[in-house]
C-alpha angles and dihedrals in degrees: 000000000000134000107194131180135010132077110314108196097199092197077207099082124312134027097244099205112209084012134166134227127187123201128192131176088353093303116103106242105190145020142182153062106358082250097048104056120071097252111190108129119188123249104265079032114133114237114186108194117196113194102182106000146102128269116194145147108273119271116266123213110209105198130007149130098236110152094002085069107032124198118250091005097100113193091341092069104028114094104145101107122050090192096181102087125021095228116065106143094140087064103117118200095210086070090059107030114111112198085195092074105117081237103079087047077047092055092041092058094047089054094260103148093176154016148193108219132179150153117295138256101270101103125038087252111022095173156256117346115209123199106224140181107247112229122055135085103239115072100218096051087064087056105131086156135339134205089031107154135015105227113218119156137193133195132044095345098072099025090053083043092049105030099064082043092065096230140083134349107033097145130037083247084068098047096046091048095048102046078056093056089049092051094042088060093043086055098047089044086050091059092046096050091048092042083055093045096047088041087052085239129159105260116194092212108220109222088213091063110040095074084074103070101070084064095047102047086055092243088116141039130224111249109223134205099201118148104161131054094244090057092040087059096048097053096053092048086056092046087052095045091063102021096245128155111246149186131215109217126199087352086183097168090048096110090064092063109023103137092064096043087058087050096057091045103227118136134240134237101188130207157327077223090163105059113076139265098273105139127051086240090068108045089111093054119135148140099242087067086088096048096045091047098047083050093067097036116268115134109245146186131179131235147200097201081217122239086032092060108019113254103245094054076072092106087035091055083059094045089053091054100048078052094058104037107312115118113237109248096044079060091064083046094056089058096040125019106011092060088045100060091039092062096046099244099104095119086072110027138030110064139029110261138139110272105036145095118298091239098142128153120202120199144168100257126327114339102218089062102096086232101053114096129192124257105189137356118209125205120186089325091319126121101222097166135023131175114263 
């Protein structure tokens, strides 16, 4: 296949205007300037040619629920929260998501490509986050990484869950030591499970604990839910304690405090902006907090939190961003590249680049504008969506 023509924003170094990409095998091959790239399609070979559109990587949703809690289902299709036990961290998403669910056919026709999708904020460790494609029918085939990310949250969600349940954690005191204690036994677990290993011994491996490892070893972040200042903090003290990667989702009081989150180095998923005020720990919720936050350096991305904002706003979300402080074009970073390289798949996904997946998005101007529409959606070298 070909694109040819338009305007590619590479997302990788400069804008190439009445460019050409070649893709093969569901890589892209080539890119550059149309004489620049070997262009000799063969005869049953696709060419798209866009005249006055733009060409860019597909749109990545960092965190959301889609699938795991799907839209018009009720009880029978939510399973994003298990809100029986506060610890919950061998919980895996790929056994819950349905693909089925109308939003991934929503994100696809809005140009999102992937998404990182997980359980919810109900209990201190929810469970593993995966990164998937987001068009087929078989779970595993969507597969980009997974685990990817390790959910823990702090704040109102597990103390309202726990609370009426009369039992821990009813105060943000509660969640932070207990996730300790979690973490404490993962890492004991971890020694003894090396000692055995280096001393050639039987080790009867603990399922509970083995989704652990992966944190531990740094390969993977923790994922947290963390709205107000207070909880933000909290979370990095804990990260620090144990020398884990982390992400600080939401982070809707960062702007607040944006100078010392630079400083430590995390990086920010930010939103849902567009849902409302409905809990006390986001009464401090805007859209100016990305823009506030890129501004000082910290890496960001911006997020739905699907079904909370609906999927496809995703573009919008960014629109409304650049609009209130964002430049523009870090605007088109917090839904590309940025959440890409957060969630440590920017190897694959994020820019157009030889080399990576053929995840390319292709609209009438830029997409988070309300009156541009999406022309094709591009999927490894697939088209999975095109106008009309």
């Amino acid at each position: 296949m070909y694109i040819i023509g338009g305007l590619i924003k590479t997302m990788a170094g400069a804008d190439i205007r009445d460019g050409c990409i070649r893709i093969r095998d569901g890589k892209i091959a080539e890119i550059g300037k149309r004489d620049e790239v070997a262009f000799h399609p063969a005869p049953c070979e696709r060419v798209i040619e866009v005249r006055d559109g733009l060409i860019m990587p597909g749109i990545i949703e960092a965190h959301c629920h889609m699938g795991i809690t799907e839209e018009k289902k009720g009880m029978e299709g939510d399973d994003c929260n298990e809100t029986v036990a506060p610890m919950t961290p061998y919980l895996r998403a790929i056994d819950a998501i349905n693909t089925m669910d109308a939003a991934f056919d929503d994100a696809v026709r809005a140009g999102i490509t992937s998404a990182m999708i997980g359980p919810g904020s109900a209990n201190v460790a929810g469970g593993q986050f995966a990164f998937l494609k987001t068009r087929g029918r078989r779970v595993d085939d969507l597969i980009v990484k997974a685990p990817a990310a390790m959910k823990v949250a702090f704040g109102e969600n597990p103390k309202v869950n726990y609370s009426g349940q009369g039992k821990s954690p009813s105060t943000r005191m509660a969640i932070a030591a207990m996730l300790r204690e979690e973490l404490q036994k993962a890492s004991a677990y971890q020694a003894r499970k090396k000692k055995a290993e280096e001393d050639g011994d039987d080790f009867q491996e603990d399922f509970t604990m083995e989704c652990w490892l992966p944190v531990l070893r740094r390969e993977i972040p923790l994922k947290a839910h963390v709205h107000r200042v207070d909880d933000i903090f909290t979370a990095i003290r804990i990260a620090r304690e144990f020398g884990l990667k982390m992400t600080l989702d939401h982070c809707s009081e960062g702007h607040l405090i944006a100078e010392e989150l630079a400083a430590e180095g995390f990086p920010a998923i930010v939103g849902p902006d567009l849902a409302s005020r409905s809990k006390i720990e986001v009464q401090n919720m805007a859209f100016k907090t990305v823009g506030v936050l890129n501004r000082k350096g910290v890496m960001t991305a911006i997020t739905t939190d699907h079904p909370v904002s609906l999927i496809q706003s995703l573009p919008l979300c960014a629109g409304l961003a650049v609009k209130s402080g964002l430049a523009l074009e870090e605007g088109y970073k917090a839904i590309t590249i940025h959440p890409a390289v957060i969630c440590g798949v920017g190897n694959r996904v994020g820019s157009l680049e030889p080399g990576k997946d053929a995840d390319i998005a292709i609209f009438t101007g830029n997409p988070m504008e309300v009156f541009s529409e999406t022309l094709y959606t591009i999927i490894d070298g697939q088209v999975v969506y095109e106008a009309g």
